[in-house]
N, C-alpha and C positions, 0 to 999 in steps of 0.2 A: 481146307486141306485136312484128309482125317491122321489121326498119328502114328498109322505108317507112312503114309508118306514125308512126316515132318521128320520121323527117324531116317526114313532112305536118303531124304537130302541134309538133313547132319552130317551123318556118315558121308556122304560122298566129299561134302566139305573139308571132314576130316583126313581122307580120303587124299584129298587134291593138295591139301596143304605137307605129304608126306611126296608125294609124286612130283607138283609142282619144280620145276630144274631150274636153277638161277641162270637169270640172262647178262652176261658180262655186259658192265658197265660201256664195253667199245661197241656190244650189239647197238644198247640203246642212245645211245651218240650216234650212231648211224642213222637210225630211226627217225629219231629226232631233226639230223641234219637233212634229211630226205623230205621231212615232213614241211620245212621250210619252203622247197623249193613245189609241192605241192599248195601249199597258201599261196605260192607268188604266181601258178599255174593259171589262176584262175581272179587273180587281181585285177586286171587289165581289161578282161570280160566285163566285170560282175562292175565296175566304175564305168565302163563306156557305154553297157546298155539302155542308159535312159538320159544321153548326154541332150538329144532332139527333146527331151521335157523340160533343162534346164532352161530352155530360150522361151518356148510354148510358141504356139499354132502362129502366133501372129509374129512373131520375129524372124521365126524360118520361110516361113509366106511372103515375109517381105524380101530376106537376104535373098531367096532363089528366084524370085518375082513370079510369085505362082500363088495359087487360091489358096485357104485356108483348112480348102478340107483335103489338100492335097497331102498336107502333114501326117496327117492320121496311115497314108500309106506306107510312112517310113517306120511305123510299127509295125502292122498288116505283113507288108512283107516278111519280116521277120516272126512272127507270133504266128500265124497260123500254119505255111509250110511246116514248122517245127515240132507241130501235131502229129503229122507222118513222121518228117525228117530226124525227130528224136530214138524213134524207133528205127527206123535205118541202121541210124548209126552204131547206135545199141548192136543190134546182130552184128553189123560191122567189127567191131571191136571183141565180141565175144567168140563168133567164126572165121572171121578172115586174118585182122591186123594185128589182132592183141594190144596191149597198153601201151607197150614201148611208139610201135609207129604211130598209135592214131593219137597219142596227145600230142606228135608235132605234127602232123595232119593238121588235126583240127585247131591247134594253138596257131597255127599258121594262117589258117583262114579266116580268125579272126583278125590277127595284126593285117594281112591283108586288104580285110573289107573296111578295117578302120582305117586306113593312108588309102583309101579312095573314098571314105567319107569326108576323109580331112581336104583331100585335094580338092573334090568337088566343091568345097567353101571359098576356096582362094580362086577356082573359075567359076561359081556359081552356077553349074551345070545342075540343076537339081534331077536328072534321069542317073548322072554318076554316083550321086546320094543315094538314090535307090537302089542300083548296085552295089554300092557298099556295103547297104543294109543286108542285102540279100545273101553276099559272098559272107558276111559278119553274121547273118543269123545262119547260116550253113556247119556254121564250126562252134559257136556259140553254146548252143545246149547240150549240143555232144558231147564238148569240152568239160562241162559240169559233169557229166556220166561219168566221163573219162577220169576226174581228180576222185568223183566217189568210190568207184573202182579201185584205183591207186591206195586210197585211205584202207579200203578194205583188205586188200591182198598185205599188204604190209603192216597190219597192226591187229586184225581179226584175230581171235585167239590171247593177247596180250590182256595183262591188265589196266591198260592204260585207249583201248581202243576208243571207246566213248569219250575221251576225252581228246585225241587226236580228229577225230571224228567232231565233234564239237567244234574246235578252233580253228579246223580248214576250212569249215560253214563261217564261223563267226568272221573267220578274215575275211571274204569276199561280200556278205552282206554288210560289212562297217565300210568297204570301199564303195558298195551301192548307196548306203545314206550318205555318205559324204560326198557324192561324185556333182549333186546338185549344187550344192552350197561351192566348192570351190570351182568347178567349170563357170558358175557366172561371175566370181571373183576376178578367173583368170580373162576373163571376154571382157569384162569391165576395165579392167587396165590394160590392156592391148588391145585383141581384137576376136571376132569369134571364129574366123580358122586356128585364130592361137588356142585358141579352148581345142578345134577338136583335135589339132595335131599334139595337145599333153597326151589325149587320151590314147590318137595312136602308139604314140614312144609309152605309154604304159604297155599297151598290145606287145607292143616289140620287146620288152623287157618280161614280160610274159613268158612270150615266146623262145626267148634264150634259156631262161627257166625250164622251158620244157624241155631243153635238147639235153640239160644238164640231168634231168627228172629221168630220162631215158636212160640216161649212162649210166644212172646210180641203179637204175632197176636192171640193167643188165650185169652189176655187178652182185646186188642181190639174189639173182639169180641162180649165178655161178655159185654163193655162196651157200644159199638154200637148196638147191638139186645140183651138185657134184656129180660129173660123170664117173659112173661106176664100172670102173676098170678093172678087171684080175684075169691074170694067166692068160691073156689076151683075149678074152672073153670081154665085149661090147656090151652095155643094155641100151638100146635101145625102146625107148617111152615117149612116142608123139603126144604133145599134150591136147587134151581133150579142148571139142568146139561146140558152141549152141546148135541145137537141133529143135527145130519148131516142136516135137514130139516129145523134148522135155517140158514143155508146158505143163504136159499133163502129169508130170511125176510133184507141180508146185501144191503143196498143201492147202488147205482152207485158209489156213491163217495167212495164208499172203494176200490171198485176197481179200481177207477181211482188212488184212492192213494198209492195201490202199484205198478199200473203202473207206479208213478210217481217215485217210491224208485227206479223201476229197472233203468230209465232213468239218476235218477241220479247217483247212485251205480256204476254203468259198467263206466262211465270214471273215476269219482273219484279215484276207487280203481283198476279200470284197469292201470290207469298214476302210481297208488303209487307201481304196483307191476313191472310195467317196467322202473320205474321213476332214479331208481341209474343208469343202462346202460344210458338212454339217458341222464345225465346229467354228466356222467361224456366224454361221445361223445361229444358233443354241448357244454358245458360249463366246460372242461379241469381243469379251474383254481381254477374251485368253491370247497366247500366241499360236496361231494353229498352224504358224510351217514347223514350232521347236515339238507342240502336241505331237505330229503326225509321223516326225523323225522317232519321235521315243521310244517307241516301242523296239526300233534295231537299233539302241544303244541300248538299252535296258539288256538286249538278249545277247548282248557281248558277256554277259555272264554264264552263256551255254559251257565254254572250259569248266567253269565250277561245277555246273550241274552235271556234266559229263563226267570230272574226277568222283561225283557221290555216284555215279550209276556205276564206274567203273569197281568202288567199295563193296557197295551194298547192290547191286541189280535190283531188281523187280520194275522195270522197265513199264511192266504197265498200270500198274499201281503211281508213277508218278505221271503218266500219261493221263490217267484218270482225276489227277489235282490239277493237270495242265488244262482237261477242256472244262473242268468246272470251275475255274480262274477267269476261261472264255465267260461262261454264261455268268458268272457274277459282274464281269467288265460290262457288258454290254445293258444289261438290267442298271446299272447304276448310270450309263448311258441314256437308255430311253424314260426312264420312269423316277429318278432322280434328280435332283439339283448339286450332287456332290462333286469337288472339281473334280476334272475329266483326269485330270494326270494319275487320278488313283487306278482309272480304267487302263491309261494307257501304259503304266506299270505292269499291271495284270498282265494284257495283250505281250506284253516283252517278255516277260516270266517265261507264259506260255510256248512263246515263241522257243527261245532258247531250252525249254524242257524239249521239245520234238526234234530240234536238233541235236538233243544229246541221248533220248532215248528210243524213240522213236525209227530214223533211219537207221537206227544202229541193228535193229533185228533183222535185218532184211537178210544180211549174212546167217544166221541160224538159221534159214529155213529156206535157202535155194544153193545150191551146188555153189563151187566159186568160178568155174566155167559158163555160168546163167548171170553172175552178177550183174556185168555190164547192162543186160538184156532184162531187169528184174527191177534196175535203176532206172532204165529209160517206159520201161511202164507208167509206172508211176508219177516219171516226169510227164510223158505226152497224156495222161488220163486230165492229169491236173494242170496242166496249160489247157487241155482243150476245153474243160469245165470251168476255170477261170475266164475262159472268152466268151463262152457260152452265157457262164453267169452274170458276168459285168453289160453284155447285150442286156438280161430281162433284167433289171436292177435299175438301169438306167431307163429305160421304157415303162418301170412300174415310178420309177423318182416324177418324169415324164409327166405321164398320164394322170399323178395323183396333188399334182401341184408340189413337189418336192415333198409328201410325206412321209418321216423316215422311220415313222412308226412300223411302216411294212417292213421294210429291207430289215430293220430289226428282232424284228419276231421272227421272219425265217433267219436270220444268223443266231437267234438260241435254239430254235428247232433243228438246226443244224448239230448244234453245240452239246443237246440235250442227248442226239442219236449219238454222236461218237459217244458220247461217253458207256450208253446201252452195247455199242458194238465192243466197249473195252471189258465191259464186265461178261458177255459173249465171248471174249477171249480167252477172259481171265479162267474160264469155267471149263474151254477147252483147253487150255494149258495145263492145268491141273493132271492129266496124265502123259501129254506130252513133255510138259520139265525143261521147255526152252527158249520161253521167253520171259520169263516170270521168275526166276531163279536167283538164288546167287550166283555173282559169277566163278564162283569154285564148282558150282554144278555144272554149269557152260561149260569150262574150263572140262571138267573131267570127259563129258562126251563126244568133245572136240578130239581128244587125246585116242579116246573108244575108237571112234571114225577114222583117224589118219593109223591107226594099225591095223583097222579090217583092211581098206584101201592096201596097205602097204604090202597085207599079207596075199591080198588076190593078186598082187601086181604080181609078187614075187612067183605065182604058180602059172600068172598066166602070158608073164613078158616074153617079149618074143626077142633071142638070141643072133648075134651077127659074130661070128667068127676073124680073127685079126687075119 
């Protein structure tokens, strides 16, 4: 950066700390209590979705008295539809439903599909199972759309967004590492419909979540866009919906930014889905169900890293320590003898910096009528690439006598690109100013943009008479 621009963004710093309007203590209590009911959104999901890996192939093959590779379809159904399906839903929510109705939509569909997984156990219907799965993967990843969405519209702009942003990721992924470990607790001492009907009455308690998640958003509503009444003069402002032809208005940097997800995504969770075989190969002595969880309890530290992004910004500056955290994990991994928990620290770190800096940018650079539709990109690129890549990974493990030398070199080759796409970023940001910032700079061209907006409304709103 040369030193005007290091003076333009002082100055705007100084700038925003004069402008800046205090938010009463009762906004942010609202916030906060909204934000609650957004973690509990997506609780129920994010613990039921891998409830069929806490039994494995051979216990569900036996309960439903079916073959073993029949198992693998009660993922299937759900993972690949959601390829398209995520995308659907997306436009769904950004031109048709809005937020209010599709997180009890889709929050509904999941408690749905999980008490017809649950039932299917208690009649061992295993075709009811796969309907479960199918009505449960229908509302499932939509639903994740739907809370990011939420997170966005209600905290984008604040100082504290990266950090609300952070801790509605972090609750849902600490309910997915735990959901194994106690679903075979709960099967253990009762039975395994008792394991899946916890998960449904999770769903359902979801689900009421949501109904309450809607009523607080339509009170925010009211609160943030007041109808503007005088001398009985109406305005009327329909709010704006996704048009396939805003695509073309999304900058580079978005898509370099989900270039960036898929770079990181495929090893991260490529290693975490092959990571027990290899660690109980290589490292014998270790424990590799506690190795394989650590990495999503390490990144229950995303709140923290969230509160430093929401301080200091420069988002891709700690993105850039994220994926070279990746390639130091893994190099210590293949070409080392040092224990592995050093790696799978790393791997956590990592993890938790991209949930607190990394989805947070999506909002600077797409409209907030494109969000929902900007979030499920991202999601269906990188579901369909994680299916794609966990096929050639296993075919290459396969083919080469379990060598994990390969799958290794391509997850630092992976590892090595993002971080080239981040300094590629970091270089177009430099005149753009908005990812890369402080966030007093965010802060001030947010303010910019909601008074050009405010002022084209004003000249071009259209009038209803009382």
């Amino acid at each position: 950066m040369n030193p005007s621009d290091s003076d333009n963004e002082n100055g705007a710093e100084n700038d925003i700390l004069v402008m800046e309007p205090i938010i009463p203590m009762s906004e942010h209590l609202f916030k906060y209590f909204g934000l609650i009911f957004i973690c509990m959104a997506t609780l129920g999901s994010y613990f039921t979705y891998d409830v069929p890996g806490a039994f494995g192939d051979t216990a569900i093959a036996n309960w439903y008295n079916v073959d073993e590779v029949s198992y693998g379809i009660l993922y299937s159904v759900y993972s690949f539809p959601n390829i398209v399906m995520v995308l659907i839903g997306g436009y769904l929510v950004d031109s048709l439903l809005g937020v209010r109705l599709s997180i009890v939509i889709f929050s509904g569909l999941v408690a749905v599909g999980q008490v017809l997984f649950a039932l299917s156990a208690n009649l061992r219907l295993f075709w009811l199972a796969v309907l479960g799965r199918v009505v449960y993967g229908l509302g499932a990843e939509t639903l994740y759309i739907v809370s990011f969405a939420y997170v966005s519209i209600w905290f984008f702009g604040r100082r504290d967004y990266a950090l609300a942003f952070a801790t509605a990721n972090t609750i849902g992924r600490l309910a997915g590492a735990t959901d194994l470990d106690i679903t075979t607790k709960i099967a253990h001492k009762f039975s395994l419909p008792v394991a899946f009907w916890f998960g449904a009455i999770l769903c359902s308690i979801s689900f009421l979540s949501c109904l309450v998640l809607a009523y607080l958003e339509t009170i925010r509503m009211k609160k943030e866009n007041p109808p503007n009444c005088q001398e009985g003069v109406y305005e009327q402002q329909p709010p704006k919906s996704f048009k396939i032809s805003d695509l073309k208005a999304f900058p580079i940097s978005f898509w370099l930014l989900i270039i960036l997800s898929i770079f990181f995504v495929i090893p991260v969770f490529g290693f975490i889905a092959i990571g027990t075989d290899f660690l109980q190969t290589h490292f014998p002595e270790s424990n590799s169900s506690l190795l394989i969880s650590l990495p999503y309890y390490v990144a229950c530290c995303a709140p923290l890293i969230g509160a430093l992004v929401d301080r200091f910004g420069r988002n891709l500056y700690i993105l850039v320590v994220s994926s070279s955290l990746i390639v130091v994990a893994f190099i210590l991994l293949a070409f080392t003898t040092v224990t592995p928990y050093v790696s799978m620290v790393c791997l956590g770190l990592s993890i938790a910096a991209v949930f607190s800096a990394s989805f947070t940018l999506i909002n600077s650079l797409v409209p907030e009528h494109c969000i929902s539709v900007s979030f499920a990109l991202n999601s269906s690129v990188i579901n369909g690439l994680i299916a794609v890549s966990m096929i050639i990974i296993n075919t290459i493990l396969q083919k080469t006598n379990n060598n994990y030398m390969i799958p290794f070199i391509i997850f630092i080759i992976f590892s090595v690109a993002s971080i080239l796409i981040l300094i590629l970023m970091i270089f177009i940001d430099k005149k753009e100013q908005v990812l890369n910032v402080h966030p007093s700079v965010l802060q001030k061209k947010i303010q910019e943009k909601l008074a050009l907006e405010n002022q084209q409304h004003q000249e071009q709103r259209p009038l209803l008479l009382n």
